[in-house]
C-alpha positions in Angstrom: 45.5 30.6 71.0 42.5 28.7 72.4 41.7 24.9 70.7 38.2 26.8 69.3 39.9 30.0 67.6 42.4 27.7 65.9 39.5 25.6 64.4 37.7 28.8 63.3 40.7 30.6 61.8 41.6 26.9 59.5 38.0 27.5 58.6 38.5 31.0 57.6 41.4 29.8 55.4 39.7 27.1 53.9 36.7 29.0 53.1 38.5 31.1 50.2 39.2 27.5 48.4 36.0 26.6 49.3 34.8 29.2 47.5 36.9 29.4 44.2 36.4 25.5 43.9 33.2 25.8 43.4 32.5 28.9 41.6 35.3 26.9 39.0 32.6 23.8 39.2 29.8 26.6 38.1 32.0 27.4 35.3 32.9 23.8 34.0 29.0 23.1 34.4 27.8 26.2 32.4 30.3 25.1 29.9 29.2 22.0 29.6 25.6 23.3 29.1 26.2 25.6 26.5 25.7 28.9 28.5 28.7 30.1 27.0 27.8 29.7 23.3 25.7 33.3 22.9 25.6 36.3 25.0 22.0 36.0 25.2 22.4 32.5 27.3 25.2 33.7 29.5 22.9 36.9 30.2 20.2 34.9 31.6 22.6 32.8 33.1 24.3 35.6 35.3 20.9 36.9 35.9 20.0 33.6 37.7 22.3 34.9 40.6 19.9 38.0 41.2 21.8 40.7 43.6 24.9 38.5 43.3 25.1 38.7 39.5 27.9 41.8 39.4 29.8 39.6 41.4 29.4 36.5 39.6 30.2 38.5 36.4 33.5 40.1 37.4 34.9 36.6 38.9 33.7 35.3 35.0 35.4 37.8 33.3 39.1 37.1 36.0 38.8 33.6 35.5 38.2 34.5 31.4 41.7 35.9 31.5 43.3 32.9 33.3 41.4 30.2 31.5 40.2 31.4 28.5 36.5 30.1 27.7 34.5 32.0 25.8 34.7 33.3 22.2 36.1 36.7 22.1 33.7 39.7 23.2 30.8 37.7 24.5 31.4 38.6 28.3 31.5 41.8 27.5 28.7 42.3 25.1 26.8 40.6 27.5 27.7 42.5 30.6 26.6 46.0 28.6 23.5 44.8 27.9 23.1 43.8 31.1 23.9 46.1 33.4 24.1 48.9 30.6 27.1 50.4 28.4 28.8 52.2 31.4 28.9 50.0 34.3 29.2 47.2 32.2 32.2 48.4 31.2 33.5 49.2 34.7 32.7 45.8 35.8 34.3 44.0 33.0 37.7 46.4 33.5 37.6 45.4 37.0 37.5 41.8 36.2 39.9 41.9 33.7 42.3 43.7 35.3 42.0 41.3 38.4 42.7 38.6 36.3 45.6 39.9 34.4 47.4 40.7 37.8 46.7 36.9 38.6 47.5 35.5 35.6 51.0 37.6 35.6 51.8 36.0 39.3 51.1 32.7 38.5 53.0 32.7 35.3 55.9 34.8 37.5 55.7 31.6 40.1 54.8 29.0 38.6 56.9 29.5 35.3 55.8 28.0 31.8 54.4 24.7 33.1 51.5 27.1 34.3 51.1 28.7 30.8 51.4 25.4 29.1 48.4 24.5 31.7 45.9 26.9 30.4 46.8 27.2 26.8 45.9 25.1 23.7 48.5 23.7 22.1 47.8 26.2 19.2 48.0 29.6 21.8 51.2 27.6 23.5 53.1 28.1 20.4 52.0 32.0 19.8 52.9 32.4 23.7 56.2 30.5 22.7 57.0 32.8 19.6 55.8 35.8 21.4 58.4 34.9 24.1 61.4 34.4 21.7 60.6 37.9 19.9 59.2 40.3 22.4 60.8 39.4 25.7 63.4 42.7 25.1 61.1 45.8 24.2 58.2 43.5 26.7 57.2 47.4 28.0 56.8 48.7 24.6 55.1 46.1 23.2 52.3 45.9 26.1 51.7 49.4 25.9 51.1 49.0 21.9 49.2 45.8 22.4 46.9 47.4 24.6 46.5 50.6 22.2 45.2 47.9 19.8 41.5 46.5 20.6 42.0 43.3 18.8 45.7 42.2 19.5 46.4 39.4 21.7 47.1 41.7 24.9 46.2 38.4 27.6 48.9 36.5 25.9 51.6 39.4 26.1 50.5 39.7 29.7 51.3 36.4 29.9 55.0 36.6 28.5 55.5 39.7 30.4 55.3 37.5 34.1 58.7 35.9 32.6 60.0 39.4 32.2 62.1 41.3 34.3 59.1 43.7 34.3 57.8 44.7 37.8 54.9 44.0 38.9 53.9 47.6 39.9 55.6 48.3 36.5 53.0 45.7 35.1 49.8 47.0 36.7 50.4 50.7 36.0 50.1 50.4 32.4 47.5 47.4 32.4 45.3 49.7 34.8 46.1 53.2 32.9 45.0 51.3 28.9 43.3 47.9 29.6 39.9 50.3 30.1 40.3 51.7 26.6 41.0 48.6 24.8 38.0 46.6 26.8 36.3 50.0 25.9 36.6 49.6 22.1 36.6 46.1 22.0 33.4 46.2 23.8 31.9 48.7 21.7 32.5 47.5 18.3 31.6 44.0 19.4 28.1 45.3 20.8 27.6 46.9 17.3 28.3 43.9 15.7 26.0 42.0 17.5 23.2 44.6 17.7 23.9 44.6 13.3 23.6 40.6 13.7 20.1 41.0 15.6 18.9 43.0 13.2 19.7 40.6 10.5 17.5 38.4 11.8 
């Protein structure tokens, strides 16, 4: 390999961390600005990025399930109105699901020193008891926890990387439910906050 196709393909390595560097610098500096407080502010937010913002939302709404920073449902809400019911619900399953397959790797590689990394002290210990109970029947209880809109289906997904659940295992039933419980999630949360915007 020539001295110039090395340099480009290090380049073409880097660029990926590059990339993911500084789209995690966007999200510490909305943070920090208070985009994330409403979905009305993280709407016009995203819509800053013009062509770009479907992109912009699904990587939001991966790193949401790794890193968990905004209150429950506002993503969501926000991509509906946004890009309307239907694809915003395709984009927001997309992201998600992304996001739980890399949240189960890291946890499956990295161990509990990764979950202790993302979670508050006070989600550390519902991972912990979570692990103690459900480790066993770990199929059973994702399938059930995502049958249930508002159970704590990112933390089980979590547990389940320090299963002896596949992967493939792992993605088949996250893929075949996680669109029904964003689904209903979703759609009670938009009624919620269309009722709240009336009330005002």
């Amino acid at each position: 390999m020539s001295k110039k196709a090395s340099v480009l393909q290090k380049c073409l390595q880097i660029m990926p961390i590059i990339g993911l560097l500084f789209f995690f610098v966007l999200i510490l500096y909305a943070y920090h600005h208070g985009i994330f407080r409403s979905s009305t502010s993280l709407q016009a937010f995203i819509q800053e990025f013009g062509k770009y913002a479907v992109i912009v939302f699904v990587l939001l709404q991966v790193v949401q399930v790794i890193i968990p920073i905004l209150p429950g449902g506002i993503s969501s809400v926000a991509g509906m109105l946004m890009f309307g019911n239907g694809f915003g619900l395709l984009y927001s399953c997309i992201g998600l699901v992304i996001g739980e397959a890399i949240g189960f790797l890291l946890v499956r590689y990295y161990g509990v020193a990764f979950v202790q990394l993302i979670l508050s002290p006070k989600k550390y210990q519902k991972f912990d008891e979570l692990l103690t109970r459900k480790t066993k029947d770990i199929k059973k209880v994702l399938v059930v926890t995502l049958l249930l809109p508002f159970a704590p289906d990112d933390l089980i997904c979590l547990v389940a990387g320090l299963t002896k659940l596949s992967f493939r295992e792992f993605m088949q039933i996250v893929i075949f439910l996680k669109p029904w419980s964003v689904g209903v999630y979703s759609m009670i949360m938009l009624f919620l906050f269309h009722q709240a915007q009336g009330h005002l």
